[in-house]
N, C-alpha and C positions, 0 to 999 in steps of 0.2 A: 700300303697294300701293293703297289707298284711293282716296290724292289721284292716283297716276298713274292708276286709270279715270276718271276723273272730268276729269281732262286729255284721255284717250281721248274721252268722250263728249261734253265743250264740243267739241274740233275737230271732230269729227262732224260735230254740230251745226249749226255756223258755216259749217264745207265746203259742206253740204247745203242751208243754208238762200242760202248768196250764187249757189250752182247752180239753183236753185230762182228767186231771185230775176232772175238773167241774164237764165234762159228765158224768165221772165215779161213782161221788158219786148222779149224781140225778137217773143215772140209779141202782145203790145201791140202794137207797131207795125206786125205784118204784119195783121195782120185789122182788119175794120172794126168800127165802134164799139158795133155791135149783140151783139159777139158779147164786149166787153169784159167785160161783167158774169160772163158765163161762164167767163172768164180770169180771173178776181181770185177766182170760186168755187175753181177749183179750184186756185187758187194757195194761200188760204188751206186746202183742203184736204192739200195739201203740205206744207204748213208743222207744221199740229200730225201730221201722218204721220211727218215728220221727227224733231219731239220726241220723239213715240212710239216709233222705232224707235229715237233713243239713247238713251233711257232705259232701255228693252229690251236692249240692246249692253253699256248699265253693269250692269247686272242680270247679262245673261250673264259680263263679264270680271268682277266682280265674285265672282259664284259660282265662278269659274274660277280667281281668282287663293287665294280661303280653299278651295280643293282640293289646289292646289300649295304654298300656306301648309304645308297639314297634314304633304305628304310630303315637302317640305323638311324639318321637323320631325320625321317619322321617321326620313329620311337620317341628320338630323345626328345624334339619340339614338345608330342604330344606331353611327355613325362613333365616336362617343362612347364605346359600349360597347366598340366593336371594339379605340380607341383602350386604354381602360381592361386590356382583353383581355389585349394586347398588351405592358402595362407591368408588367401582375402575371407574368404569361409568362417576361417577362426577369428580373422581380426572384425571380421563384421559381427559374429558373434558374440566376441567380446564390447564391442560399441555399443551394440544393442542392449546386453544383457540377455538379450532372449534365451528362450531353451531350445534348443533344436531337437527335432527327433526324426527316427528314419523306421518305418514303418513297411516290411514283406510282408503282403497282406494273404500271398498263398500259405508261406512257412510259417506265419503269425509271429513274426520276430521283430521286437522293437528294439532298438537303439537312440542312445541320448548322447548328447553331450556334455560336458561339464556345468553347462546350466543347472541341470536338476537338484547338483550339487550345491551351485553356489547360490540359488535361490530360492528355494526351497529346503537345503539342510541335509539332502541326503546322503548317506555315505555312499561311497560307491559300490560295497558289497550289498546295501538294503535296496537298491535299482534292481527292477524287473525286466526282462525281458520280452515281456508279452503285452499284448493287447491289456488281459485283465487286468497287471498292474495299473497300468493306467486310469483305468475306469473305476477299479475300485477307490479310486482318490480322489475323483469327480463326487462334489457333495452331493450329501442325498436327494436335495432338495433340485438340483440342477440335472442329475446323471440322468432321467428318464427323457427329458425335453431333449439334450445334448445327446444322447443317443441314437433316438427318432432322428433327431435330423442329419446324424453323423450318416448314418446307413443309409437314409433315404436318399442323401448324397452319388453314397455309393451305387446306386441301383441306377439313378439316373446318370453316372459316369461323365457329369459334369466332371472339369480339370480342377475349379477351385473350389475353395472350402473357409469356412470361417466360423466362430461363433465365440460367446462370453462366460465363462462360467467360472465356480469357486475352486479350488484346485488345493487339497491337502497338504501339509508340510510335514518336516521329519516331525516337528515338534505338536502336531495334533490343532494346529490353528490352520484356516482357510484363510488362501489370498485369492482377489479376482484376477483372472487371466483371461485376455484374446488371444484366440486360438486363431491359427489359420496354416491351411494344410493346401498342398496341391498334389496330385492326382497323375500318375506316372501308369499307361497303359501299355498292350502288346503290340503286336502288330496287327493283331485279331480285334485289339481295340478291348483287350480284356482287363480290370484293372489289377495290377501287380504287387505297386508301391505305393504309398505316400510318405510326401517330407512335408513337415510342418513347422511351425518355428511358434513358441509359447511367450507370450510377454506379460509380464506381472502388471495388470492395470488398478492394483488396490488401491494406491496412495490416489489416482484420478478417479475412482470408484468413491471414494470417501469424499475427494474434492466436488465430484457431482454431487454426494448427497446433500453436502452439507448448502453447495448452492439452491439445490432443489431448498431446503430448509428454509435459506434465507429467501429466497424467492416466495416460498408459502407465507412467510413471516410477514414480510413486506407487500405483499396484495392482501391478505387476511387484519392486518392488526388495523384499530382503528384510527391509530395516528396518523396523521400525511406524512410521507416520504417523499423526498426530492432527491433526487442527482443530478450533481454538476460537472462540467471539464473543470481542466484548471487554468482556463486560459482567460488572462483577466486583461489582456493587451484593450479590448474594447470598454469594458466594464470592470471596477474593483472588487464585483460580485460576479464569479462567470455564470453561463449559459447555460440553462437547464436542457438534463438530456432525456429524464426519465420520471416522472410522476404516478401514486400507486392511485388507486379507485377513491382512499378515503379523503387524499389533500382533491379532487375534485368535487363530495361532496361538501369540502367545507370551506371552499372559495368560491366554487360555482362554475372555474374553470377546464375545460376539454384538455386532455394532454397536448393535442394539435394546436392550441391557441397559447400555451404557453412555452414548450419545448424549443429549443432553440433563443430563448427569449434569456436576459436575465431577471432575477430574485425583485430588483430596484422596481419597477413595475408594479410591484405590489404598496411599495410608498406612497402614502400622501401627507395631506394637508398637519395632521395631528400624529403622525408617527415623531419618534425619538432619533434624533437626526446623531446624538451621540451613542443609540443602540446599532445606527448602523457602522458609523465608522469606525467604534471597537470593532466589531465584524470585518470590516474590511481589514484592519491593522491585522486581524489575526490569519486573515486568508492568506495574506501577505506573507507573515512569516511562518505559513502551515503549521498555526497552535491552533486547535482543538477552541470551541467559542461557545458560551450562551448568551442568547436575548431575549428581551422580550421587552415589545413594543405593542403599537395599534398598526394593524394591517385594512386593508381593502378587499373585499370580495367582489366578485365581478360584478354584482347590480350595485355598485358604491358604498355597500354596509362595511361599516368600522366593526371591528373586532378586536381583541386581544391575542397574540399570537406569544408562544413560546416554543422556540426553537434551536436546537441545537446544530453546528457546523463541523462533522469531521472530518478528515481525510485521511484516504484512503491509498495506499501502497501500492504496489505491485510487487512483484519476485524480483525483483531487481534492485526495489528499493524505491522508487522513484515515485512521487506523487501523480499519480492518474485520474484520481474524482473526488470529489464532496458529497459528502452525503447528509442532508440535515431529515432533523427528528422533528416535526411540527406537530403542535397543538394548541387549538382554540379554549384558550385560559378565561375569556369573557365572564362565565357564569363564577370563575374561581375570586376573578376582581370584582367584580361587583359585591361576592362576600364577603370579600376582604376589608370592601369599603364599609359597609353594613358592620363587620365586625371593628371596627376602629372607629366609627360612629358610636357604637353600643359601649364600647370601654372609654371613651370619652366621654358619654351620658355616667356609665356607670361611677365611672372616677367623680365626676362633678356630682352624681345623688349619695357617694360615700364620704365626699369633704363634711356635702349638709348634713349627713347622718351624725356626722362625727363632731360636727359642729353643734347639732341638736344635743346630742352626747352630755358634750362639755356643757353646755346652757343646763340639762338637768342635773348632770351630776355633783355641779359646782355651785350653781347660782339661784336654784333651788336648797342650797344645805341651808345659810346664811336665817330664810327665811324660816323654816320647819326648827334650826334650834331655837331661835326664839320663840315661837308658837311652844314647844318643847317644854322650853323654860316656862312659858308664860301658867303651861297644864298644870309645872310642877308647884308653883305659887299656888292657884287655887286649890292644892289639897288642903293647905293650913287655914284656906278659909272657911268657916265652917257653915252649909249649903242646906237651909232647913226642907226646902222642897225638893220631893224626890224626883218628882219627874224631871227639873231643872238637874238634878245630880244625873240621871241617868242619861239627859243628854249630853252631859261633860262626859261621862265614862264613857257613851259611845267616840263621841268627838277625842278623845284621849287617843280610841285603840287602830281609830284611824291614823291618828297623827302618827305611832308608833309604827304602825304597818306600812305607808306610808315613808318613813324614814330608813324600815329595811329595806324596802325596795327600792331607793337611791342609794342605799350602798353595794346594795346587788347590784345595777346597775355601773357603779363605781369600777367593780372588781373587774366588771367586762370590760370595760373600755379599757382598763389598765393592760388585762392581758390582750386587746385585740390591738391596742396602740402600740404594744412594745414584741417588734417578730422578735430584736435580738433579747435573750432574758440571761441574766446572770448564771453562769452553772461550775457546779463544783465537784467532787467526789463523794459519792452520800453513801453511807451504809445501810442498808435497804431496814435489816431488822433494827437499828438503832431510831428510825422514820414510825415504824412500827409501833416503837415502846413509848415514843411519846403520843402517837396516838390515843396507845390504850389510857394513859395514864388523863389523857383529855376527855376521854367517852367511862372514865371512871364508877361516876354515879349510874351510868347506864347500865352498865357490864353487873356493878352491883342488886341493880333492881331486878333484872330480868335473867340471871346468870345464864347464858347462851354458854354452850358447848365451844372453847375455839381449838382448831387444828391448826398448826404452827411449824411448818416445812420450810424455812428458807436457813441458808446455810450462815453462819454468824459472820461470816468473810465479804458475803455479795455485797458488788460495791455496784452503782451507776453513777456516770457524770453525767448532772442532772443540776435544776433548780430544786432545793434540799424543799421551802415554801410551796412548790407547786406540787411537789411528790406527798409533801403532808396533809394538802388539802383536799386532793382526789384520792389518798386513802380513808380521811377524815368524814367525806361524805359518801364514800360506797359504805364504811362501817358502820356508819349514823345510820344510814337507810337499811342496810341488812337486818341492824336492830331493830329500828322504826317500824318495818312493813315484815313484823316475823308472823307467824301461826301463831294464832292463839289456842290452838289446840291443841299443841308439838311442843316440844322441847326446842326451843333455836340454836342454830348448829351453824357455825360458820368454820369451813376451809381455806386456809390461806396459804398458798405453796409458791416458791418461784427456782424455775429449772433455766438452765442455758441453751442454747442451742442455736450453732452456727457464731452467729459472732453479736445473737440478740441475748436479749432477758427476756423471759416469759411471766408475768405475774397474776395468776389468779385467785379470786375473790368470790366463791361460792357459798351461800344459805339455800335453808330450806325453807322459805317465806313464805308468804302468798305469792308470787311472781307475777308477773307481767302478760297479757295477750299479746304473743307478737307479730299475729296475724292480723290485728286490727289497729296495733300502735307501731309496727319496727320502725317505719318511715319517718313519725314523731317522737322518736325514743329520746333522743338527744337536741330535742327540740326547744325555742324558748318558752318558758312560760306552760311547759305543757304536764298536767297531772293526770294521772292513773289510778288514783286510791281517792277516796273522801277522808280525807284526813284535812282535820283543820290548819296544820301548823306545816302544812306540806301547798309549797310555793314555786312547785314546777322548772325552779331556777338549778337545783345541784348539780342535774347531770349536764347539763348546758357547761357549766362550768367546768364539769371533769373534761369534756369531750374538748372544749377550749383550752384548757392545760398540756391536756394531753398533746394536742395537737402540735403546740406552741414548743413543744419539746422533740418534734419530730418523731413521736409513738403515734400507735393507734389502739383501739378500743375497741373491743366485740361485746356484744351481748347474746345470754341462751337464757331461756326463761320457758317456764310452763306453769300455769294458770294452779294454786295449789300445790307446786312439787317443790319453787321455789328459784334463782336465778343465779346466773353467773358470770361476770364481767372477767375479760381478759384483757390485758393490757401487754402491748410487744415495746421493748425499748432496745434502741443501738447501745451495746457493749462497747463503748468509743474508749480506747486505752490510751 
């Protein structure tokens, strides 16, 4: 700046002075020589005028130029600052994540920054410039309250601004966003502008609810909850921080009388001294624990507790609390005990059951064949008095009935004594053919109608004995208890399905009440008809069979229409 005034001022100078000198010699030459002297004065007065005026000229550009020096050198600070401004602006922006936006609230012009984009999804061409874009993205649910209070803001020309609401994405899902805006006025104090900065609070929005959840959880549920530190330096059980309403009603204990205390307190006399110190080993090495021992409630009543020991994380990683799951198991033990009592009675009244068993079904035969024998003797003798005859032929049909009914008997205890039973691959219709050919004489006297659906292939592994005998007494009885005023009609079908067999066994008989018997249908001992030769023993044993083979058994029946047993069996390959 310097050397250009100073370039300024020589041309000046130079200009001025060869202007100067010009003049001088045309006015030289025009006037006469009287008046030269007067001409070279005031030439020479010219000349240092000349000096003097650009040295005055460097003076002033000089002063002129360290003015604009100066505010150059403001400009550039200020640009500098602004620049600076500007770079922390984006880099806080970016820290943050936030959205920034800049809001003319006279011209309604809104501007964003790359936020909008990078959290929300938007493209830069779908960005609005207005107020209404804005607003129209504010959920529905939120946009009227966040309104109201936006404007009413406005009105009262408070500087700051805040609020909570759901905030639209490119992609048509709502995030929660805090808002918060301040308030740029005139000098009339009118407002102008706002800048606001938007920050996505969803993931803490969801982290509150879910605590609000768990908080509901843990004052509501009826289990005690406790929370512990994890500082076990005084105790191997640390310090309780926090207890919910129900572990007070069910120790007796105030939060304030326990908190700060440890768990070990609850110990006494009859607790399980090895439930605690699994507990401890496992605080120790932060595994996950259950116990269950006898606890103390505050007026000294014993109880049973069950309770679980977890711990609990932080973001970091780092174990911060325990938290156990309590419950008073009291009433759960005591049936526990009652119920191991009772299968202890019961196991000891099924030894003697079984014991009694054997006693009839063995050491009663020995006796009734010889009786037996003894009937079969006095036929050859010949008995001239009747009435003496007619008591032998009662006493006979006892002896015989009598000796069925020990080997009914027999049959039960064989299949209730043996769970494992022999089993093979049986072909269901070949089980069949020898029935019929057993119920032969029957089928001939009363010719029943039979339908005959099963496929000549179907096979079960099965005991072949047991499958013959609970076909043998549903077909004996279909017969047995047919109409006598109907033709009898027996259905025999068996389908598959899934990975069972299905095998039903439907007549049209007299059938069954099974509003007054289902309960005893399969009962021992229990009969339905007045039929002499009918011994309430068969279906006892089908259902026993059945059983023994891991099948089951249904019955359908109606009074005159006639019944129908179904039997399910595992298709075991």
């Amino acid at each position: 700046m310097k050397s250009k005034s100073n370039i300024i001022t020589f041309v000046f100078i130079i200009s001025s002075l060869f202007l100067a000198i010009l003049v001088h010699l045309i006015l030289k030459g025009t006037f006469q020589d009287n008046f030269r002297g007067f001409i070279t004065f005031h030439f020479i007065k010219d000349v240092l005028f000349i000096i003097m005026a650009g040295f005055l000229i460097r003076f002033v550009i000089t002063k002129n130029d360290k003015k604009n020096i100066s505010i150059l050198e403001q400009l550039q600070s200020i640009n500098s600052e602004i620049k600076d401004s500007n770079e922390r602006y984006d880099i806080v922006a970016k820290a943050t994540s936030d959205t920034i936006w800049d809001w003319k609230i006279q011209d309604d012009k809104f501007v964003w920054n790359k936020g909008i984009e990078n959290v929300f999804g938007y493209k830069k061409e779908e960005v609005g410039s207005t107020s209404s874009w804005w607003f129209d993205r504010i959920h529905p649910e939120d946009s009227l309250k966040m309104s109201v209070k936006l404007y009413s803001f406005l009105e009262q020309k408070t500087e700051r601004w805040q609020d909570e609401y759901r905030f639209k994405c490119a992609d048509g899902t709502y995030k929660y966003v805090f808002d918060r805006g301040f308030l740029v006025k005139d000098q009339d104090g009118k407002a102008v502008r706002m800048i606001g900065a938007i920050q996505d609070v969803t993931k803490q929005k969801e982290e509150e609810q879910r605590l609000k959840l768990l908080e509901t959880v843990i004052t509501q549920t009826k289990d005690a909850v406790v929370i512990t530190d994890t500082n076990t330096s005084e105790n191997p059980i640390p310090n309780i921080i926090f207890v919910n309403e129900a572990f007070t009603k069910m120790t007796g204990y105030k939060p304030k009388e326990v908190i700060g205390k440890s768990p070990i307190m609850f110990k006494g006399e009859k607790s399980d001294e090895n439930e605690f110190k699994k507990l401890a080993l496992a605080i120790q090495n932060y595994n996950e624990c259950v116990v269950e021992t006898i606890s103390y409630k505050k007026n000294k009543q014993e109880y049973w507790v069950n309770f679980s020991m977890i711990p609990v994380t932080n973001k970091e990683g780092e174990h911060s609390h325990w938290i156990s799951i309590q419950r008073d198991v009291t009433k759960e033990k005591n049936q526990e005990r009652e119920r191991e009592q009772l299968i202890r009675e019961l196991t000891q009244n099924n030894k003697d059951l079984k014991q009694f068993s054997y006693i009839t079904s063995h050491n009663f035969r020995a006796p009734l064949s010889n009786l037996t024998g003894l009937l079969n003797l006095l036929e050859d003798v010949p008995i001239e008095n009747e009435e003496l005859q007619e008591i032998l032929n009662g006493f006979k049909r006892s002896t015989l009935l009598l000796n069925e009914t020990i080997d009914d008997l027999v049959k039960v205890v064989i299949i209730k004594d043996n769970p494992s039973i022999q089993k093979e691959n049986v072909v269901i219709k070949e089980v069949f053919e020898n029935v019929f050919f057993q119920l032969n004489n029957q089928i001939s006297l009363h010719k029943p109608t039979i339908k005959f659906e099963i496929d000549d292939h179907l096979a079960l592994h099965i005991n072949k004995a047991y499958l013959e005998s609970i076909i043998l007494n549903l077909m004996s009885n279909a017969i047995k208890y047919r109409a006598l005023n109907k033709t009898p009609k027996i259905n025999i079908k068996a389908t598959t399905k899934d990975n069972f067999v299905i095998l039903t066994i439907k007549d049209n008989g007299i059938g069954i009440d099974l509003d007054k018997n289902k309960e005893k249908i399969f009962g021992l001992y229990q009969r339905f008809h007045n039929y002499p030769d009918s011994k309430g023993l068969g279906l006892y044993l089908v259902k026993s069979q059945v059983e023994a083979m891991n099948g089951t058994i249904e019955v359908e029946s109606q009074v005159n229409k006639g019944t129908q047993f179904t039997l399910t069996f595992n298709l075991e390959k």
